[in-house]
N, C-alpha and C positions, 0 to 999 in steps of 0.2 A: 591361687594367687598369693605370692607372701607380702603378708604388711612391712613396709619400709620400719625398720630401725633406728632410732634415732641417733647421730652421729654424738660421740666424746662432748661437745662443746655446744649442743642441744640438751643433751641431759643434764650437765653442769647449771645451761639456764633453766631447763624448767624447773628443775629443785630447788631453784633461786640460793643457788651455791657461790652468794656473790663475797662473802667476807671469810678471810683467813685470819686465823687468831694465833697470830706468833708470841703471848704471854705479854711481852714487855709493850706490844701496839697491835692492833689491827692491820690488814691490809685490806684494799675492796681491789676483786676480780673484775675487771672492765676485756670486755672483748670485743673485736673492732676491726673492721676492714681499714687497708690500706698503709698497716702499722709501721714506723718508720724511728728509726735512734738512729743522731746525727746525720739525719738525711739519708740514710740508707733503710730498704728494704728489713723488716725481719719478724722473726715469729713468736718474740717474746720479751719483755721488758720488766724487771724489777727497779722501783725509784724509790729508795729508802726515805728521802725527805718527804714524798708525798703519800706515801703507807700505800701505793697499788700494786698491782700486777694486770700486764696488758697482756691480750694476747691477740695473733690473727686469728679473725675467725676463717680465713679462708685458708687454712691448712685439710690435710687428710687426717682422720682420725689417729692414726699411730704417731704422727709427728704434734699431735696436740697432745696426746700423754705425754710427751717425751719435754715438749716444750713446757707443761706446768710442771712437771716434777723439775725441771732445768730450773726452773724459777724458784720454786720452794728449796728447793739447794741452794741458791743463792742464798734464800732468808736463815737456812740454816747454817750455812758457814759462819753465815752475818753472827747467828746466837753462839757460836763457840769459841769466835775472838778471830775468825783466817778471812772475813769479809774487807770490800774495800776493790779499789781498779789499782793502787799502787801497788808494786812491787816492792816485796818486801822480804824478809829473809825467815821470815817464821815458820817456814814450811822445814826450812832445813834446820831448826833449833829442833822439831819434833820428830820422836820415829814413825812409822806408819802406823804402828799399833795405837800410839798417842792418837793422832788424827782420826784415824778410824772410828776409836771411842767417841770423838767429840764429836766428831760428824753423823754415826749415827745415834747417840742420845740425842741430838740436836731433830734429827731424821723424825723420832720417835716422840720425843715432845709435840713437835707440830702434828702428827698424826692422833695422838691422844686428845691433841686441842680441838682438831678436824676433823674425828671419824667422816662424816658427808662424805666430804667433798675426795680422803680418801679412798671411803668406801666406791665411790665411784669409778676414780680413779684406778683401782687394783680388780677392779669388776670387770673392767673396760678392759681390761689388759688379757683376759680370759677367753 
């Protein structure tokens, strides 16, 4: 008989991998059935004024990696100045190689702050 597995967003709680440390603020990881932005359906939410990150718990496990690392990219663009919902023209002031570097030093900051939760994360992905 094999023992069940625990799925991505099982392990996440029981190691009580509830807080992200983005340097300049915290976030708390909140997971949740039924999750919804502007009235619509969806499987992951960053809210910069309220320091969380939501996720659905009722996702498959590949799509809940995919979904926190979506979210921690959000916090990272936030930390290298390309964050925001407006449209803006900054992307085209910079070359890709620009971008690149600040998105993943930004990548890499939050990782260094987080081993946990990305140790988990890049476990899970295995």
């Amino acid at each position: 008989m094999t023992e069940k597995k625990d799925t991505f967003l099982e392990v996440i709680q029981k190691k009580n991998l509830v807080k992200i440390n983005a340097g300049y603020r915290s976030f708390r990881l909140d997971i949740k059935r039924g999750l919804k932005e502007e009235g619509d359906k969806c499987f992951g939410v960053t809210d910069f004024d309220k320091g969380t990150i939501t996720l659905e718990r009722d996702m498959d496990p590949e799509t809940a990696r995919e979904t926190l690392l979506h979210e921690l990219t959000h916090i990272a663009l936030e930390l290298c100045g390309l964050g925001g919902e407006e449209t803006t023209d900054i992307v085209k002031e910079h070359t890709n190689e620009e971008i690149t570097t600040r998105v993943s030093r930004s990548l890499l900051l939050l990782m260094n702050l987080n081993k946990d939760i990305f140790e988990v994360l890049l476990n899970e992905c295995i």
